[in-house]
VOPA-685129 format. One record per residue (C-alpha): residue number from 0; residue in one letter; x, y, z. Coordinates in Angstrom, 2 decimals, always signed. Example, Ala and Ser with C-alpha at 12.3 -4.5 7.8 and 13.67 -1.06 7.14 Angstrom:
BEGIN
{nr->0; rest->A; east->+12.30; north->-4.50; up->+7.80};
{nr->1; rest->S; east->+13.67; north->-1.06; up->+7.14};
***
This chain:
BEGIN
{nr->0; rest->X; east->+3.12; north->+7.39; up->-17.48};
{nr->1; rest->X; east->+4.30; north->+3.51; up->-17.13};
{nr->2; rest->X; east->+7.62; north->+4.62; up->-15.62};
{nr->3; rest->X; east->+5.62; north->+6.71; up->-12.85};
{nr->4; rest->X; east->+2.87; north->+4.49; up->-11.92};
{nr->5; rest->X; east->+5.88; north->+1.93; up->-11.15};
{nr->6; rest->X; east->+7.78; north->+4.53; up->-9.70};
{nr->7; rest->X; east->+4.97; north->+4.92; up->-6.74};
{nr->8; rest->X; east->+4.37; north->+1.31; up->-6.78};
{nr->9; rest->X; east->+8.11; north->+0.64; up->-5.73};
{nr->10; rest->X; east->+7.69; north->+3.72; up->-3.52};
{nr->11; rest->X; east->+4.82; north->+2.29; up->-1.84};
{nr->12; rest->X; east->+6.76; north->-1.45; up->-1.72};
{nr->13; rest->X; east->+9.74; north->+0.06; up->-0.12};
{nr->14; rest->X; east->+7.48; north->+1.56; up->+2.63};
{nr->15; rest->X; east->+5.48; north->-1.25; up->+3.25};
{nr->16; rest->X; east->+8.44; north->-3.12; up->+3.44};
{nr->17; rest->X; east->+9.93; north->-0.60; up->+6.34};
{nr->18; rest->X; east->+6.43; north->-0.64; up->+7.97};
{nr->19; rest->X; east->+6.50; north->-4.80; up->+8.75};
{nr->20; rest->X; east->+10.13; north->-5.07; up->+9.38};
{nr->21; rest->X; east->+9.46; north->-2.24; up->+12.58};
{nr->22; rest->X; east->+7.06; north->-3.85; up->+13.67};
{nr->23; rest->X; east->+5.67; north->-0.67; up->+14.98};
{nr->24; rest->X; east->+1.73; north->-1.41; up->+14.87};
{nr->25; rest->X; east->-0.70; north->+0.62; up->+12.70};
{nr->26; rest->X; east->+0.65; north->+3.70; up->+11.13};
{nr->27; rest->X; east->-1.90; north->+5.68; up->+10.28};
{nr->28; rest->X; east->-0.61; north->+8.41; up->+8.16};
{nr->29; rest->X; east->+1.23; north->+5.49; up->+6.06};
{nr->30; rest->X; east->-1.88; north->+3.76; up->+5.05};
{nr->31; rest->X; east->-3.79; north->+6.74; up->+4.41};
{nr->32; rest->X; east->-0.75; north->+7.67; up->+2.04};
{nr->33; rest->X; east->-0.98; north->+3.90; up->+0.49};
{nr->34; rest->X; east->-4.72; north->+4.16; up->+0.22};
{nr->35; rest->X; east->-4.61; north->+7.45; up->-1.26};
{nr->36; rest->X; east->-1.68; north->+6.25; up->-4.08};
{nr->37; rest->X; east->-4.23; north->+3.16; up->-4.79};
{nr->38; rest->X; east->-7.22; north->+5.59; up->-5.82};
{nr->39; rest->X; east->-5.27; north->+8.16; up->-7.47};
{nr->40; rest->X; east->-3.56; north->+5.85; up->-9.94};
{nr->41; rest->X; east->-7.00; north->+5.30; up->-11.52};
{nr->42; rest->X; east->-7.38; north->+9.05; up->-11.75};
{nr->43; rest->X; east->-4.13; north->+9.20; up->-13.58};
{nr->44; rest->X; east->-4.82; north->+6.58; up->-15.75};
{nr->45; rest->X; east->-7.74; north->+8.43; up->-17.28};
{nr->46; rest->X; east->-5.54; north->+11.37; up->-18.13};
{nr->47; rest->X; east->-3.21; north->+9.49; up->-20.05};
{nr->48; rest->X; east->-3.26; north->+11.13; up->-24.33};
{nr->49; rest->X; east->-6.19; north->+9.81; up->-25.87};
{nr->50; rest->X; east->-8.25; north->+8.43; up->-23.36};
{nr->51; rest->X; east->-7.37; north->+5.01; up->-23.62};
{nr->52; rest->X; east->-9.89; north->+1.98; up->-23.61};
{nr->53; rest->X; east->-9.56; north->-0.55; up->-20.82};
{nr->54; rest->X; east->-7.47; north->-3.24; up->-21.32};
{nr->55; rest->X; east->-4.53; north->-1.29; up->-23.21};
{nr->56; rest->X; east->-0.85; north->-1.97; up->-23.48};
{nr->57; rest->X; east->-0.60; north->+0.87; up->-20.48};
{nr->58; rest->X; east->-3.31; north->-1.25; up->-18.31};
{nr->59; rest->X; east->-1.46; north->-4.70; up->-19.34};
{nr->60; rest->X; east->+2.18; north->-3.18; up->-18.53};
{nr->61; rest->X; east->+2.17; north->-0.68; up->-15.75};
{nr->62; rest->X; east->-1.58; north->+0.71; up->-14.68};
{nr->63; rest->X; east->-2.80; north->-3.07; up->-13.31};
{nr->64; rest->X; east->+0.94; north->-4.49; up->-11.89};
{nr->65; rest->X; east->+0.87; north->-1.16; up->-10.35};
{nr->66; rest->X; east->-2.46; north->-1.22; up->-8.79};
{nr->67; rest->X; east->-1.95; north->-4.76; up->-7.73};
{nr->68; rest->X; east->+1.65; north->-4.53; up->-5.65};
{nr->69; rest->X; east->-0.52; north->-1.24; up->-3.92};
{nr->70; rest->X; east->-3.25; north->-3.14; up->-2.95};
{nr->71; rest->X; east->-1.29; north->-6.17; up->-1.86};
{nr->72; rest->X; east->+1.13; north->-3.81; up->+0.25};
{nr->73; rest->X; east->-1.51; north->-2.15; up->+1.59};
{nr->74; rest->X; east->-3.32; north->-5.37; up->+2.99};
{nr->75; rest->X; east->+0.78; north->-7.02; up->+3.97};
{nr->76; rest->X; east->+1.24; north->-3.23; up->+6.04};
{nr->77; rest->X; east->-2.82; north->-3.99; up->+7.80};
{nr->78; rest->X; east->-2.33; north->-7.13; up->+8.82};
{nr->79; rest->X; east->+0.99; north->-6.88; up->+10.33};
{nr->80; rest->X; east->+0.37; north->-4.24; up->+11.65};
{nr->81; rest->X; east->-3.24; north->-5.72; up->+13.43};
{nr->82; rest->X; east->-0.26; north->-8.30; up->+14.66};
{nr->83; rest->X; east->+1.59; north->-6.48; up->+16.14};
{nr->84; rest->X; east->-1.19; north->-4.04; up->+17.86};
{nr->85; rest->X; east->-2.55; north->-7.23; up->+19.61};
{nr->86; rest->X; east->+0.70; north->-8.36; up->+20.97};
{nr->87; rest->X; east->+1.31; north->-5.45; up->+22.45};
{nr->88; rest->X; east->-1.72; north->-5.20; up->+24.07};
{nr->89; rest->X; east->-1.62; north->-8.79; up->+25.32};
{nr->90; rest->X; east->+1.82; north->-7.81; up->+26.84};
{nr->91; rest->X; east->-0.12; north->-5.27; up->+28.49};
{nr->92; rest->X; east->-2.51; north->-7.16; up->+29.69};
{nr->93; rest->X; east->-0.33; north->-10.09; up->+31.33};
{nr->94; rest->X; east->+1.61; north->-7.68; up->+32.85};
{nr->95; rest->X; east->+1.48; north->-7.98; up->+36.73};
{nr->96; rest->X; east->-0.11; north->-5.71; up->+38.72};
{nr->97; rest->X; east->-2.74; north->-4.84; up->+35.90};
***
């Protein structure tokens, strides 16, 4: 279970990191894929053998670090991409003629 919740937590890295280097503006099916690999990571948690308590060695070592880079990603991927939406459309908008 570790090497899977880092598994999509690199997966989600590497995209986030090809998202802000395009500098392509929002992409919507991207964050809804991000967002979606944030909340189900808590739902795979809870089926791990045993039902673990909070706070064990899977939380400490994959389940939190995983959760974390997600969220952090998913915030990096917003904000550039807000960035890059507005100067777009303030190109737009100083463009003559308009």
């Amino acid at each position: 279970m570790m090497v899977v919740m880092w598994a999509l937590a690199a997966s989600v890295l590497l995209g986030a990191w090809y998202l802000t280097t395009r500098g392509e503006g929002l992409v919507w099916p991207a964050l809804a894929w991000m967002a979606a690999t944030l909340f189900a990571l808590a739902a795979f948690r809870n089926t791990a053998p045993g039902s673990p308590p909070i706070g064990c060695v899977l939380d400490w070592f994959a389940f939190l670090w995983a959760e974390t880079v997600i969220a952090l990603c998913l915030i990096t991927v917003v904000l550039t991409g807000v960035r890059s939406a507005l100067r777009a459309a303030l190109r737009t908008d100083d463009a003559p003629g308009t």
